[in-house]
Each structure stands twice: as structure tokens, then as C-alpha cells.
C-alpha positions as a Markdown table, in Angstrom:
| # | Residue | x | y | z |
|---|---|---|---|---|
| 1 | Unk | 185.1 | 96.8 | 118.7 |
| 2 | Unk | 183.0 | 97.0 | 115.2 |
| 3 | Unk | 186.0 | 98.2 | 113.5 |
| 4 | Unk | 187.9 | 95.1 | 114.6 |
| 5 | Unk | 185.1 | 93.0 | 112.9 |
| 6 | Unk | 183.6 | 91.7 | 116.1 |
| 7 | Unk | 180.0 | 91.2 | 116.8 |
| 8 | Unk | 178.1 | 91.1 | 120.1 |
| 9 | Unk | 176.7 | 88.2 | 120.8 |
| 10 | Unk | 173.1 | 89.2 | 121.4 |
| 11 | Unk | 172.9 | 90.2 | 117.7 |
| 12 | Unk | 175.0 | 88.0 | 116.0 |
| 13 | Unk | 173.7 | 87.6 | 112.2 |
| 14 | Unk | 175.0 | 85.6 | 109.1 |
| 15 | Unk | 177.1 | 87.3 | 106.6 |
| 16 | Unk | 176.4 | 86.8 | 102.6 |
| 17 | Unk | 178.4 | 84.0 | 100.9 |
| 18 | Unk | 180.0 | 85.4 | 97.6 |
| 19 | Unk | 179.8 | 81.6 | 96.4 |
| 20 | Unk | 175.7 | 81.3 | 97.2 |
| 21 | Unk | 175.1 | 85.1 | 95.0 |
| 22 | Unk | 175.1 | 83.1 | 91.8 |
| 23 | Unk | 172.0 | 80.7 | 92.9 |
| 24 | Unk | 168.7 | 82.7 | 92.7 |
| 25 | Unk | 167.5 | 83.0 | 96.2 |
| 26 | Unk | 164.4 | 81.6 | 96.5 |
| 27 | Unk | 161.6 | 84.5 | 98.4 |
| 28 | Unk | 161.1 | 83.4 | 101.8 |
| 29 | Unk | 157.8 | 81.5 | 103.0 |
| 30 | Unk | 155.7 | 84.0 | 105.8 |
| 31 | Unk | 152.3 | 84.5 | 106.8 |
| 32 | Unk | 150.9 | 86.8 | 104.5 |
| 33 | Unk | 149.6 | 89.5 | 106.8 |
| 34 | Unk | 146.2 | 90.0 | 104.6 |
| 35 | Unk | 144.7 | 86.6 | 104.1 |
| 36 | Unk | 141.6 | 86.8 | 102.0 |
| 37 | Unk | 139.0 | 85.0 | 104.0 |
| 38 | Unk | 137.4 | 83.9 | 100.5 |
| 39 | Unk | 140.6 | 82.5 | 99.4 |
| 40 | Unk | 142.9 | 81.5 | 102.5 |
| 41 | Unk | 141.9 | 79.4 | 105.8 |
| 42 | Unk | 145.4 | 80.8 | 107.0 |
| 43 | Unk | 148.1 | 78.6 | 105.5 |
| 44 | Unk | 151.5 | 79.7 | 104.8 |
| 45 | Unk | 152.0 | 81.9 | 101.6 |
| 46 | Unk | 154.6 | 83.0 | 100.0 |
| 47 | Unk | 155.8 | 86.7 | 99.9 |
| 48 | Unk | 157.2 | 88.8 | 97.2 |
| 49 | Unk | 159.1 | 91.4 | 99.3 |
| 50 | Unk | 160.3 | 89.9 | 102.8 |
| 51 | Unk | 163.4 | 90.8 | 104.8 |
| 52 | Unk | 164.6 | 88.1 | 107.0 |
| 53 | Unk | 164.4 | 89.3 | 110.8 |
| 54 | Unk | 168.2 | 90.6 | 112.2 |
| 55 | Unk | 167.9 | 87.8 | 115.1 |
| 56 | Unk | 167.6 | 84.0 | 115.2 |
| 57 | Unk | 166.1 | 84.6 | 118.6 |
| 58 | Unk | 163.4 | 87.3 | 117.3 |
| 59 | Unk | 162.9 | 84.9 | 114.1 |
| 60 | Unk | 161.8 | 82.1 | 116.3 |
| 61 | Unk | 159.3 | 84.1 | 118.4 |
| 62 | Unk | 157.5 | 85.6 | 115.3 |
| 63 | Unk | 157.5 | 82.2 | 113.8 |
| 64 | Unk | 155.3 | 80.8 | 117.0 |
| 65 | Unk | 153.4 | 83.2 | 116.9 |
| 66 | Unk | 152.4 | 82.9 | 113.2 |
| 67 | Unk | 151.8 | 79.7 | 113.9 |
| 68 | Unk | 148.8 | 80.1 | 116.2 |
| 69 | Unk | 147.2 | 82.7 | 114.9 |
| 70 | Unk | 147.2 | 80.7 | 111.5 |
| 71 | Unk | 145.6 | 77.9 | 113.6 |
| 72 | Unk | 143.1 | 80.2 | 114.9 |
| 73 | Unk | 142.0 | 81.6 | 111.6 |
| 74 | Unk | 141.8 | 78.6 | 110.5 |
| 75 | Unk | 139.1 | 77.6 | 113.0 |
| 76 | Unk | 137.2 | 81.0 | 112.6 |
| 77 | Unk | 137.0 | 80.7 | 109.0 |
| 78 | Unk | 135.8 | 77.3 | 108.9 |
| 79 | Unk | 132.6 | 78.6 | 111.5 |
| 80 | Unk | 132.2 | 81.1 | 109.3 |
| 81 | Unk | 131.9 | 79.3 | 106.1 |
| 82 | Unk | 129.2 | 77.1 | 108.0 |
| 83 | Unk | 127.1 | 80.3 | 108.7 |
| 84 | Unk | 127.4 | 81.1 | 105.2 |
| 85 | Unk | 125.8 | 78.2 | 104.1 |
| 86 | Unk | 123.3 | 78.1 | 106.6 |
| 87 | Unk | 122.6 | 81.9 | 105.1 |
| 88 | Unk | 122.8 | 81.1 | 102.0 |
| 89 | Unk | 120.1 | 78.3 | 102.3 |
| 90 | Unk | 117.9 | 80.9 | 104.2 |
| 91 | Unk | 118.4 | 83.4 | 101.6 |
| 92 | Unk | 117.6 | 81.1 | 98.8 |
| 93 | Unk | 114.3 | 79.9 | 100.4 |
| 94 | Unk | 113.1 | 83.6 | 100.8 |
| 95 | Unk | 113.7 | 84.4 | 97.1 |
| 96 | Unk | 111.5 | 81.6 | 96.4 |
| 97 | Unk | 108.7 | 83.5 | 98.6 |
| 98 | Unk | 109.5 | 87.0 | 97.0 |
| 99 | Unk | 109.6 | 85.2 | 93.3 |
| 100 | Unk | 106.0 | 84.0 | 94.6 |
| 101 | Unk | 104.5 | 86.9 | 95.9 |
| 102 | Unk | 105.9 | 89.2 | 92.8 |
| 103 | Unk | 102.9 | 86.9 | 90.9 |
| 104 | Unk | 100.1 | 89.1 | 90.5 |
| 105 | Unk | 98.1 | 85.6 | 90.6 |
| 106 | Unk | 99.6 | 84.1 | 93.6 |
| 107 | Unk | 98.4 | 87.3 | 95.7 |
| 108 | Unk | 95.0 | 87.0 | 93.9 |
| 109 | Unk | 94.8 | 83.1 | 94.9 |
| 110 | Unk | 96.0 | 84.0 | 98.4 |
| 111 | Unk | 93.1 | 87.1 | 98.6 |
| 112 | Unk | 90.8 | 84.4 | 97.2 |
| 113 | Unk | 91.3 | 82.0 | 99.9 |
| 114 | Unk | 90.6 | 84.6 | 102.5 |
| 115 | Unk | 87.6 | 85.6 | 100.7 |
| 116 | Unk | 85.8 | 82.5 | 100.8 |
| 117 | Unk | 87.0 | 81.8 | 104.0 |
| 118 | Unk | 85.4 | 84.3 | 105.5 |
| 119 | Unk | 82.5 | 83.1 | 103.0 |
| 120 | Unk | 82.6 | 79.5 | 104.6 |
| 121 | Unk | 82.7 | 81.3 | 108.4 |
| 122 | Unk | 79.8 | 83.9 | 108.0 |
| 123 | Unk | 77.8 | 81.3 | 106.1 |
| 124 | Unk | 75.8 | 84.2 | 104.5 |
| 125 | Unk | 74.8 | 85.9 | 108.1 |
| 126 | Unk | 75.8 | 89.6 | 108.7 |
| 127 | Unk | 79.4 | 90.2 | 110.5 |
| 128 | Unk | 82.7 | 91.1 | 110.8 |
| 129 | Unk | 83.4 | 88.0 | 108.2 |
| 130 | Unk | 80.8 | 88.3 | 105.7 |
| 131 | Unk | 82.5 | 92.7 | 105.7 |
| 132 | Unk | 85.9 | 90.6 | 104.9 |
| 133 | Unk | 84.2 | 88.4 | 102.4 |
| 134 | Unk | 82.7 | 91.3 | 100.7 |
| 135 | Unk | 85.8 | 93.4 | 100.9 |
| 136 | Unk | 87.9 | 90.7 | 99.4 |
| 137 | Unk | 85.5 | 90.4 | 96.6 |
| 138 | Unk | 85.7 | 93.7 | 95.3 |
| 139 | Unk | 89.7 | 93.9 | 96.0 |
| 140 | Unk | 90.1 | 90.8 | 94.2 |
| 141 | Unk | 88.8 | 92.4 | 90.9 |
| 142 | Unk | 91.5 | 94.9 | 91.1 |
| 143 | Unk | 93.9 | 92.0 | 90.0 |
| 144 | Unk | 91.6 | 90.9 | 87.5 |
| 145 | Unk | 91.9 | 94.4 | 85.1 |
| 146 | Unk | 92.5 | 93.6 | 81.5 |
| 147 | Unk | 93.3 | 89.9 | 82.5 |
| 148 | Unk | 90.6 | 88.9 | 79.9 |
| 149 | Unk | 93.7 | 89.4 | 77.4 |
| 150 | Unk | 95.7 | 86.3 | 78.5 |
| 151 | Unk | 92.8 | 83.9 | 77.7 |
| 152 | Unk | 92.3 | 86.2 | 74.3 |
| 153 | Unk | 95.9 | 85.4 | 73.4 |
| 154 | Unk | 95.1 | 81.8 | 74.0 |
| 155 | Unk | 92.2 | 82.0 | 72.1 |
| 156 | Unk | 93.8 | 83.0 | 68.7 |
| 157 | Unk | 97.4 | 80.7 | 69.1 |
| 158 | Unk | 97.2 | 77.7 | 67.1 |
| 159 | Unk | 97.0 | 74.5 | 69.6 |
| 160 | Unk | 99.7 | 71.7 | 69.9 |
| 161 | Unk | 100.4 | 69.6 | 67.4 |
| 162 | Unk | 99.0 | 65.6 | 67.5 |
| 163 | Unk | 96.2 | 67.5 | 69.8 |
| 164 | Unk | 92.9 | 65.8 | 68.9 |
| 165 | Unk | 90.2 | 68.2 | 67.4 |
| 166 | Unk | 87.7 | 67.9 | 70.4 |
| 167 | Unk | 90.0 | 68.3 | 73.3 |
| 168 | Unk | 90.8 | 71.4 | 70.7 |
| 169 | Unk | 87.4 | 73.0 | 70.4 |
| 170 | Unk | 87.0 | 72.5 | 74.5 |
| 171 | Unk | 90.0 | 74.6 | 75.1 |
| 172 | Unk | 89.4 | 77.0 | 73.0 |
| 173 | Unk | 85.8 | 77.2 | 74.6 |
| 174 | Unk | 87.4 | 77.6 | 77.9 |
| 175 | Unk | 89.7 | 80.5 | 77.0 |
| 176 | Unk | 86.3 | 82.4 | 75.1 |
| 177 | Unk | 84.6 | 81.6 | 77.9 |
| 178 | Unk | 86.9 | 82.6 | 80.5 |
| 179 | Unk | 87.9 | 85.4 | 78.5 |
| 180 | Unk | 84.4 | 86.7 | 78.5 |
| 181 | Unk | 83.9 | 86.6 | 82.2 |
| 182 | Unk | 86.9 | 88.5 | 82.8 |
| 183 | Unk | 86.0 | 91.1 | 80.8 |
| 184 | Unk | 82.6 | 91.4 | 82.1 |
| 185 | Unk | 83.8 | 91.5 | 85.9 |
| 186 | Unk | 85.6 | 94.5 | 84.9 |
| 187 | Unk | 82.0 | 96.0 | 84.5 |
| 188 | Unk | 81.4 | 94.5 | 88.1 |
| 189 | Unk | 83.7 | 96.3 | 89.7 |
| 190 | Unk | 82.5 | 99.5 | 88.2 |
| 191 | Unk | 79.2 | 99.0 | 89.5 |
| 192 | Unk | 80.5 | 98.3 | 92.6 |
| 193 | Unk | 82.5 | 101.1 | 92.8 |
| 194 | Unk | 79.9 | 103.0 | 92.7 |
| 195 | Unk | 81.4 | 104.3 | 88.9 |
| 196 | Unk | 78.9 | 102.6 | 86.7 |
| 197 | Unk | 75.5 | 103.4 | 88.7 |
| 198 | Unk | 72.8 | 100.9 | 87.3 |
| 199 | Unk | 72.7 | 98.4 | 89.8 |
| 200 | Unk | 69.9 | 96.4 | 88.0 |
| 201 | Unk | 72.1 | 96.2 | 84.5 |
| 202 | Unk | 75.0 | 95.4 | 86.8 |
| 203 | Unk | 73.4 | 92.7 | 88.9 |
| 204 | Unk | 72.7 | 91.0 | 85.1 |
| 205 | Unk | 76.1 | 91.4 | 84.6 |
| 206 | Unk | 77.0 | 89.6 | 87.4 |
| 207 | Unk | 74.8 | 86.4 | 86.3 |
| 208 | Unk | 76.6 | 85.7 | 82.9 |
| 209 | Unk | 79.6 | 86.2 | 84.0 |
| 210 | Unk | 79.1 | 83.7 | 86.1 |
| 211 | Unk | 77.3 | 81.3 | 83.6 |
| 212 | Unk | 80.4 | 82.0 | 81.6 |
| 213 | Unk | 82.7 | 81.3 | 84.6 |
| 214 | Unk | 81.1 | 77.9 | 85.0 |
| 215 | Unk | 80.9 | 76.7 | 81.5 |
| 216 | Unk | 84.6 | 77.4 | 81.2 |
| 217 | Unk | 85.3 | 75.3 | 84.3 |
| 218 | Unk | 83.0 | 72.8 | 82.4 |
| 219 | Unk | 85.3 | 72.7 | 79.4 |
| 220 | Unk | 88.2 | 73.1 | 81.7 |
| 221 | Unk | 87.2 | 69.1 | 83.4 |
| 222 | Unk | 86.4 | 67.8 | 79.8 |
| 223 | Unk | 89.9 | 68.7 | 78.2 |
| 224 | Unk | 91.9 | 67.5 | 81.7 |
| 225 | Unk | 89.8 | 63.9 | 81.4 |
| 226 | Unk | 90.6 | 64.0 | 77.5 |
| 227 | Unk | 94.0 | 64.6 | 78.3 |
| 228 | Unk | 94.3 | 62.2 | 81.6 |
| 229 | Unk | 93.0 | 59.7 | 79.2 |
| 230 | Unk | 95.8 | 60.4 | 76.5 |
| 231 | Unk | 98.4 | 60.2 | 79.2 |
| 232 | Unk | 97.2 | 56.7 | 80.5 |
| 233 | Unk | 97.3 | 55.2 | 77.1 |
| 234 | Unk | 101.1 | 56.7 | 76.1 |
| 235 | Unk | 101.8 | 55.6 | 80.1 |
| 236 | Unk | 100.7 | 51.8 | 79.2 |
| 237 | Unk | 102.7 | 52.2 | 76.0 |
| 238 | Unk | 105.6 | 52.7 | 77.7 |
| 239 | Unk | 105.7 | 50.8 | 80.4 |
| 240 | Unk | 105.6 | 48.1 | 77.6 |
| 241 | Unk | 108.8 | 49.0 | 76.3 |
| 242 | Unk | 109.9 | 49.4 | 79.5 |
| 243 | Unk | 108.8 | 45.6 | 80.4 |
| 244 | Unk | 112.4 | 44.2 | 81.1 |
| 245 | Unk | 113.6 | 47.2 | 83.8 |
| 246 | Unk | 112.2 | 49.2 | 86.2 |
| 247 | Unk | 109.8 | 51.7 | 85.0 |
| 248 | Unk | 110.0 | 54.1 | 87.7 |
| 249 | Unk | 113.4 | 55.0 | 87.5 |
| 250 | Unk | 113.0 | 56.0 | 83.6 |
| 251 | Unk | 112.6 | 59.8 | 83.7 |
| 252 | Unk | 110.6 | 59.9 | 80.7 |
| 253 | Unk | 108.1 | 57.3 | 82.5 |
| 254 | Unk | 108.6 | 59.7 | 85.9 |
| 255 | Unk | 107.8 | 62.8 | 83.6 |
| 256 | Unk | 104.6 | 61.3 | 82.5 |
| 257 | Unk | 103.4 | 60.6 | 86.3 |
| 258 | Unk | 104.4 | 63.9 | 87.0 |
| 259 | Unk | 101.7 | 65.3 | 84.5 |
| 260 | Unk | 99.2 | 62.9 | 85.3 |
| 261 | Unk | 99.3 | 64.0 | 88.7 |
| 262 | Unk | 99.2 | 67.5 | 87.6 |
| 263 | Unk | 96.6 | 66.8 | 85.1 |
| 264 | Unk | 94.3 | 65.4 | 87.7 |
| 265 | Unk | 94.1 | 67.8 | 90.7 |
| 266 | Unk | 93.5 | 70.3 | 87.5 |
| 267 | Unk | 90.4 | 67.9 | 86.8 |
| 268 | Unk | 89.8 | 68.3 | 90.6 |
| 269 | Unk | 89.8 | 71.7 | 90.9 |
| 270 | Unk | 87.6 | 72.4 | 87.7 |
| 271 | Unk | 84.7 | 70.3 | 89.1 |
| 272 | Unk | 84.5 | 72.2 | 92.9 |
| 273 | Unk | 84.9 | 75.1 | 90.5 |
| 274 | Unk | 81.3 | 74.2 | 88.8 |
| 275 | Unk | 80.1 | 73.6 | 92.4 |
| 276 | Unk | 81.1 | 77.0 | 93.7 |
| 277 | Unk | 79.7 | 78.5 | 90.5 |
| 278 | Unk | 76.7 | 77.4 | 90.9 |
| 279 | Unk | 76.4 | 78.4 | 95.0 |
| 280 | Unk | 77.3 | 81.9 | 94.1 |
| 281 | Unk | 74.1 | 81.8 | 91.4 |
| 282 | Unk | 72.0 | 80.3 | 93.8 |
| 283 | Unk | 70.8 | 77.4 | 91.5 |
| 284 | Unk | 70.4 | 75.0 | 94.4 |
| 285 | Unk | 70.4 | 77.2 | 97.4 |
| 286 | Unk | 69.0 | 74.1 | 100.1 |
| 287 | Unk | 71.9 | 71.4 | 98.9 |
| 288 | Unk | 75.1 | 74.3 | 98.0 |
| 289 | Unk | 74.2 | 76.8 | 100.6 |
| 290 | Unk | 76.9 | 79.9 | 101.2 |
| 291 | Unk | 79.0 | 77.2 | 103.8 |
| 292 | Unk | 79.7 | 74.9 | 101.3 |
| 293 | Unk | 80.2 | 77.8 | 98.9 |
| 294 | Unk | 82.7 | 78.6 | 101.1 |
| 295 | Unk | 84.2 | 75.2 | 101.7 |
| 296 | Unk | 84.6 | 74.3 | 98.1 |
| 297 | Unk | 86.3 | 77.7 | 96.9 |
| 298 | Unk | 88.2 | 77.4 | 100.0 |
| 299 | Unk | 89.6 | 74.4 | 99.3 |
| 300 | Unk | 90.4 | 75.3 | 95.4 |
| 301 | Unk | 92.1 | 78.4 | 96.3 |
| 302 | Unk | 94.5 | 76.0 | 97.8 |
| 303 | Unk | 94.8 | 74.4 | 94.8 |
| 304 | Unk | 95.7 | 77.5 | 92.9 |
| 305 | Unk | 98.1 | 78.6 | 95.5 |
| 306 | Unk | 100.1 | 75.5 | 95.5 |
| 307 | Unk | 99.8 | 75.6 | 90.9 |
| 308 | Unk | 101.2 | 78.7 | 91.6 |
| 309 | Unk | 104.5 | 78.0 | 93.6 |
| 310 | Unk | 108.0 | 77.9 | 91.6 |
| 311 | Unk | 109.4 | 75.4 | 90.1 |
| 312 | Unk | 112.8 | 74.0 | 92.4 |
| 313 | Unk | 115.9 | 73.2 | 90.8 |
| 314 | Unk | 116.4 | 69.4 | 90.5 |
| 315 | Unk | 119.1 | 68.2 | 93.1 |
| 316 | Unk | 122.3 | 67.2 | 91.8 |
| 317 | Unk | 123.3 | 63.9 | 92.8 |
| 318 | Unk | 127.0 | 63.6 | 94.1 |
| 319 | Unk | 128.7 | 59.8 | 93.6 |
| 320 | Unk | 130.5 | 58.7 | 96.4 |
């Protein structure tokens, strides 16, 4: 029956045309069987090595089939890429954490907050918080070692230019002063330790760093007023210029609010700063007792903790 060039029906296939050999055959389109979920939501591709199946009956069956389970790929891949967004998001928020908590000054805000916390709770009485507010004390100064070197660096580079010559004297004031206390509390910590055993010569210790510590946040409010008051006059200025449009949507105008704003819960900070200075040296112990101590470096720990955070990418703005 094959000799006689008959073909049973079941199997019967197309023979090759020797006209059609010429023409380049063109590879046929399947369903790749390795989609790349990164690449592919399960459309048709087109293969390089395919062999056409021996049955039109066969053909048709895989062809369904394809079909569906390209549909249903399609579905999966699209919940998936959802999820992966929704990850991505998550994942980009916690690097913002671990980029904050990597700050050796973010974790020394943070331990100050609890410090005088427990400061604001024990209001100077014996307990478990006044333990947690000494504790915190002499763990902060562990993230204070050889800090006095940033405010030294500070100290010797040259100021910015078109700054005037007082606000330049104040800050470099502040950085001898602050640099100064740091350096001292070093000492501190070595009498508290137990390393450095005079406790009278440490307790002195104690008292001008302090002093220094508030006549730096002294300086500190006098340059952020000098410089609030620079920014208000360039602010005015501007929104001269800007007279015929809207102000607020200039980002140079935006830029300046931004370090207003800035500028003036620095000024806010500075002066709790002096008040909690001068609770911790007991200069007015009926009016600033250890509560509003407490209260006061409570609150500009916050402050410090929220100067602290990273900076956020601008959003880009898609046009419709």
C-alpha cells in the first residue's frame, strides 16, 4: 500500500512543492517553551528550529492548548509584576531606615531622646528611669569619641563667600566652642568609667563643658537669626521680580522657603538647647527643675532626629 504511493487517511500530510523551494520559508510562529518572565507576558514568539507537527489534527490540539496557557501566563505575570512593585516600594522605604540608622548621629539623637526621657519621667527621684537616664548618659558619650574633630575642621575652613563678618566670627565661635566641649566630655567619660579616678577634677570638667555647650548653642541662635534675616530680605527681593506670576510655583522662590523653614526650627532648637544647658548646671534649679530638663531636651532630640532623616528623591511628574 506505501509502495503504491497511498497514504492512510489518519496521517495524511502535505508533500513539498519543487515550485515553493525557491522562496525562503519563513520559520514558523510557536510558543516559545521558555518565556522569560522579565521579558515575555506569554505572547507568541517566533522559533529558530521548529518542525511542523505530522498531523493537521495533532496541530490543532497543540495550538489550543498554547493558547490558554499563554492566557494564563499572561494573568500570572501581570499579579506578579504588581507584587513586585509593592516589594519594591517596601524595600525602598527600609533602605531609607538602614541609610538612617548606619548614621552614628541618628543613633546618638535617638539614645538622646531616651535619655532625657527618662530624665523628664524620673524628674530627678531615684528609679528604674533616672538608672535609664544615667545609663544613657554615659552610653551616649561612646558616640561622642573624637567627634571634637568635625567642629575642628569647621573651625579652620574658610566660610562662604558674600557671608557677613559677624555671622562669620559667631560660627566660628560655635564650632571652638562646641569643639571644646566635645573634647572635654571625652574626659567625662573617663571619669565615669571609673578610668580617670579624680572625681572632684572631673566634676569641674563637667561644668565647662557645659558652659561651653551653652555658649555654642548661644552663637548657634545668633548666626540662624542673622541668617533668617538675610533670607527674608533676598525672599522680599524676589518676590519683587516675581510681582507679575505666581511666586510659589518658582523653585528658586520654593528653595528659599525651604531654608527658611530649616533655618528656623535650627533657631528653635538652639534656644531649648540654652534652656536644657542651663537645667543640667543648675543655674535656676526652682524655675528649670530636672522635668523641664527633661521636657526641653526631649523635645530637641526630636528635632535632631527628624535634621537627621535622608533626603527623598523629588517625584517625577508624568504629563498626561
Amino acid at each position: 500500500m506505501w509502495a503504491s504511493g497511498s497514504v492512510p487517511s489518519g496521517c495524511r500530510c502535505s508533500l513539498p512543492n519543487p515550485r515553493e523551494e525557491s522562496r525562503p520559508v519563513q520559520p514558523p510562529r510557536v510558543i516559545s517553551s521558555h518565556l522569560n518572565p522579565h521579558q515575555s507576558n506569554g505572547e507568541i514568539a517566533v522559533g529558530k528550529k521548529a518542525t511542523a507537527p505530522p498531523c493537521s489534527s495533532l496541530q490543532e490540539e497543540w495550538k489550543g492548548s498554547a493558547n490558554i496557557s499563554a492566557a494564563s501566563y499572561s494573568l500570572v505575570s501581570n499579579s506578579k509584576g504588581r507584587k513586585m512593585s509593592t516589594l519594591d516600594a517596601t524595600r525602598a522605604e527600609l533602605g531609607l531606615v538602614v541609610l538612617y540608622l548606619n548614621k552614628a548621629e541618628a543613633r546618638d539623637k535617638i539614645c538622646r531622646a531616651i535619655q532625657y526621657g527618662s530624665k523628664f519621667i524620673s524628674n530627678g527621684q531615684p528609679g528604674t528611669a533616672q538608672d535609664v537616664d544615667r545609663s544613657t548618659t554615659l552610653a551616649r558619650k561612646v558616640f561622642r569619641l573624637l567627634k571634637w574633630v568635625n567642629d575642628l575642621h569647621g573651625l579652620i575652613s574658610p566660610p562662604a563667600k558674600g557671608t557677613p563678618l559677624t555671622l562669620v566670627l559667631l560660627g566660628k565661635s560655635k564650632n571652638a566652642l562646641l569643639s571644646t566641649f566635645l573634647f572635654l566630655d571625652q574626659f567625662v567619660w573617663l571619669g565615669r568609667t571609673g578610668i580617670y579616678k579624680n572625681k572632684e577634677r572631673t566634676d569641674r570638667i563637667v561644668r565647662i563643658s557645659l558652659y561651653c555647650w551653652m555658649a555654642s548653642s548661644v552663637c548657634a541662635g545668633l548666626v540662624e537669626l542673622g541668617e533668617l534675616k538675610r533670607l527674608s530680605k533676598s525672599m522680599r527681593k524676589l518676590a519683587r521680580e516675581l510681582r507679575d506670576t505666581d511666586k510659589y510655583e518658582n523653585d528658586q522662590y520654593k528653595s528659599k522657603m525651604k531654608q527658611s523653614d530649616e533655618r528656623l526650627l535650627a533657631l528653635v532648637k538652639a534656644a531649648m538647647d540654652v534652656v536644657v544647658a542651663v537645667g543640667l548646671l543648675q543655674l535656676s534649679p526652682k524655675k528649670i527643675n530636672p522635668r523641664v530638663t527633661g521636657a526641653f531636651g526631649f523635645v530637641t532630640s526630636l528635632i535632631s532626629c527628624y535634621q537627621q532623616l535622608p533626603s527623598r528623591a523629588p517625584a517625577i511628574k508624568v504629563k498626561a
